[in-house]
C-alpha positions in Angstrom: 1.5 -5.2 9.8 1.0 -8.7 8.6 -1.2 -10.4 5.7 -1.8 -13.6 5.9 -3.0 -15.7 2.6 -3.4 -18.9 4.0 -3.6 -20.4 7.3 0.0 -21.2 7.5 1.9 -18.1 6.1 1.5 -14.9 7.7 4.2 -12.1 6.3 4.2 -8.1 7.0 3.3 -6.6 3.7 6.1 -4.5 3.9 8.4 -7.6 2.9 6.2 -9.0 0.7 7.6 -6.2 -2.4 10.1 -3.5 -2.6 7.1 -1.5 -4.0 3.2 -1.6 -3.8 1.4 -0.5 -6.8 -1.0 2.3 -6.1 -3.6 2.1 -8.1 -6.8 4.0 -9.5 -9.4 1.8 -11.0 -12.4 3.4 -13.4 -13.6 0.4 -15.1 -14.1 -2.7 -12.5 -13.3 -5.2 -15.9 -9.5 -3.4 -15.5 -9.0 -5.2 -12.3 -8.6 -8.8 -12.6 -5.9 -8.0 -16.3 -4.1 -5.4 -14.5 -3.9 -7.4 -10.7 -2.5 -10.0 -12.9 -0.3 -8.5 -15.0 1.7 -7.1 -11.7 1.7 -10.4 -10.4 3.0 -11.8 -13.8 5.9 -8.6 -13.5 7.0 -10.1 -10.2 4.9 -7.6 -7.9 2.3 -9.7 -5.8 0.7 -6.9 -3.6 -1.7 -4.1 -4.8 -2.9 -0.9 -2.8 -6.3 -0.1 -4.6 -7.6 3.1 -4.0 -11.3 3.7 -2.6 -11.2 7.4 -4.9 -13.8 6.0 -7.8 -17.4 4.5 -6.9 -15.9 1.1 -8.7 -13.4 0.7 -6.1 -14.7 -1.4 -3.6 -16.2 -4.3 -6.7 -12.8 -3.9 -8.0 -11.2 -5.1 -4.5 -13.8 -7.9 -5.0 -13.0 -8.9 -8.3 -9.5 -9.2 -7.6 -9.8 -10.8 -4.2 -12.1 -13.5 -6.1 -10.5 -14.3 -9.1 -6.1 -13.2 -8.6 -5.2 -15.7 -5.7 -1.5 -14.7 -5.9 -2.0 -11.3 -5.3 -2.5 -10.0 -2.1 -4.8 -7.1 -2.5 -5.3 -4.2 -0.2 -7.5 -1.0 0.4 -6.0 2.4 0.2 -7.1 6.1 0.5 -9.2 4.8 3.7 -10.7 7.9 5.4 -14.0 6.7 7.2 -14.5 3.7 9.3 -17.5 3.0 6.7 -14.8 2.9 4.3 -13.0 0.3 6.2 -15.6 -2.0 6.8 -17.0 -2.0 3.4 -13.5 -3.3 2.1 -12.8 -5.6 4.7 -16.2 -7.3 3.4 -14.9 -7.2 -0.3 -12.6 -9.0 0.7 -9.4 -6.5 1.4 -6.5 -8.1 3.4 -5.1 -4.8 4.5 -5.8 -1.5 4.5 -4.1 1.7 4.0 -5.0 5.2 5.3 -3.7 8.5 4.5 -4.0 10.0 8.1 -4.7 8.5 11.8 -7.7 10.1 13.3 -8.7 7.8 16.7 -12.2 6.8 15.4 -10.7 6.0 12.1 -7.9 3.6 14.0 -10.6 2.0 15.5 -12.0 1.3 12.6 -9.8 -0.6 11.1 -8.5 -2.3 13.8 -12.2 -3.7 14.4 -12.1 -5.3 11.2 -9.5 -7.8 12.4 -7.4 -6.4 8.8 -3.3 -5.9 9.3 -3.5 -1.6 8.3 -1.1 1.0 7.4 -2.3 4.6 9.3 -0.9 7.4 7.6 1.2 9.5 9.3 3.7 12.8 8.6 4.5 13.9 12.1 6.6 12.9 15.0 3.2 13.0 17.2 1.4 11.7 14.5 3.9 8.2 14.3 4.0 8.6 18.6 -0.2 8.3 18.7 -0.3 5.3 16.4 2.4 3.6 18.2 0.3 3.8 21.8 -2.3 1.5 19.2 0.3 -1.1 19.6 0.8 -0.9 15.6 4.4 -0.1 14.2 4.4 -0.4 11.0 2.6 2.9 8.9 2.3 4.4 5.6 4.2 7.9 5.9 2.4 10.4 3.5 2.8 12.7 1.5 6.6 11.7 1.4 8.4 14.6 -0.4 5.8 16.8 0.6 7.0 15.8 4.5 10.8 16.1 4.4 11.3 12.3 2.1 14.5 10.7 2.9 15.9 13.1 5.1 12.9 13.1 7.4 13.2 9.5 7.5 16.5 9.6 8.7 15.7 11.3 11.4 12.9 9.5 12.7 15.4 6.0 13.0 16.8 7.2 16.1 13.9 8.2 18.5 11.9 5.8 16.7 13.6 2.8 15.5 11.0 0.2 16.5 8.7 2.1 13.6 9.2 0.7 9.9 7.2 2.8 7.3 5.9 2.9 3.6 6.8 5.8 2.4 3.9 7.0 -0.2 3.6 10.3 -2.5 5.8 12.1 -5.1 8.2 9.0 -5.2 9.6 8.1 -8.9 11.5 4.7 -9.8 14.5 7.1 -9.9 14.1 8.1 -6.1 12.9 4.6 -4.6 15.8 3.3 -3.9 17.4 5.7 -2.0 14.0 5.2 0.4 14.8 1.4 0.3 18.0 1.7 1.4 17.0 3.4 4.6 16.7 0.8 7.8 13.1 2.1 8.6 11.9 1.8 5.5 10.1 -1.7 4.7 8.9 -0.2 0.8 7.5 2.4 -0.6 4.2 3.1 -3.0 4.2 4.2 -6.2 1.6 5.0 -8.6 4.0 5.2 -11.2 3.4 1.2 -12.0 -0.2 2.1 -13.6 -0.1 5.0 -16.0 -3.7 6.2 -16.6 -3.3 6.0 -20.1 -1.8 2.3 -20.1 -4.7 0.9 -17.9 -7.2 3.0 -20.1 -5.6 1.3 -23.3 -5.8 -2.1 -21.6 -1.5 -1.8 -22.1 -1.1 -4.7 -19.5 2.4 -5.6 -21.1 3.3 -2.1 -20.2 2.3 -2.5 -16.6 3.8 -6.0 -16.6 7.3 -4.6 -17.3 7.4 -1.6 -15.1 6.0 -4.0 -12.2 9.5 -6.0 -13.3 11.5 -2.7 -13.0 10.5 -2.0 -9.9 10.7 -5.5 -8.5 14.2 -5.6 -9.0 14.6 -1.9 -6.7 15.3 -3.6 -3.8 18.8 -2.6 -2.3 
């Protein structure tokens, strides 16, 4: 999967940080402090989740006003979904499962996407899409590292983001495996922090995790 920000740089989001923020926004003025604030912890990705009716004018915002962030759509489940972030102004977008009218969703939007995945099939079908790089989800829930480990054999041309039940504590030992490009972690954004506008908070623990990388 690649995002490009300008005409000249193209880069798989994957490499771009060790982890991408997951991120619930209620209050579409929280956008712009909090995209910032990650950027100024070291962290310039987002994954901003379409689970609150501000979500898509929040993609906006930050797509409009943080440059240096590269801002994606997550929890993308119908290819109405997927079109109405592409046209906020989303440069990826990330799914939590791989239906085949979904996939053609978001490939028809011309975006670089993560499709969810948890099974061996699952990873297999979005392969034949041509795409190879995927969120895998829920990660604990599915077997976490071990799992992963597995799939490097049968599968190695397949590089995932790991997303779901993973802690600063555990993210590492996801980095270090060789198909795993990052992971996702909501743990950046605290409800409470974001709530309290606490964007010093969210600053250092986008630090912390910037330095996670094996």
């Amino acid at each position: 999967m690649s995002s490009t920000r300008d005409d000249d740089v193209s880069t798989s989001v994957l490499d771009v940080v060790p982890v991408i923020p997951v991120v619930v926004i209620e209050r579409v003025a929280d956008a712009v402090p909090l995209a910032k604030a990650l950027v100024a912890g070291g962290l310039p990705a987002i994954e901003l989740t379409l689970r609150t009716p501000v979500a898509v004018d929040a993609i906006r915002a930050i797509a409009d006003e943080v440059p240096d962030i590269v801002v994606g759509a997550g929890t993308i489940t119908t290819p109405d979904q997927a079109a109405k972030a592409a046209e906020a102004g989303a440069s990826f977008l990330v799914s939590p499962g791989a239906t085949p009218s979904l996939l053609a969703a978001m490939s028809h939007t011309g975006l670089p996407c993560l499709p969810g995945t948890a099974t061996v099939s699952e990873v297999m079908t979005v392969l034949e899409t041509g795409i190879t790089e995927m969120k895998f989800f829920p990660a604990e829930a599915s077997g976490g590292i071990a799992y992963l480990k597995s799939l490097a054999s049968p599968l190695p041309q397949v590089r995932f983001c790991p997303t779901g039940g993973i802690t600063v504590e555990s993210a590492p030992h996801y980095l270090a495996l060789s198909n795993v490009g990052c992971v996702g972690g909501s743990w950046l954004t605290p409800p409470d922090a974001v709530a309290a506008g606490d964007w010093a908070r969210i600053e250092s623990l986008a630090r912390e995790a910037a330095a996670l990388r094996p």
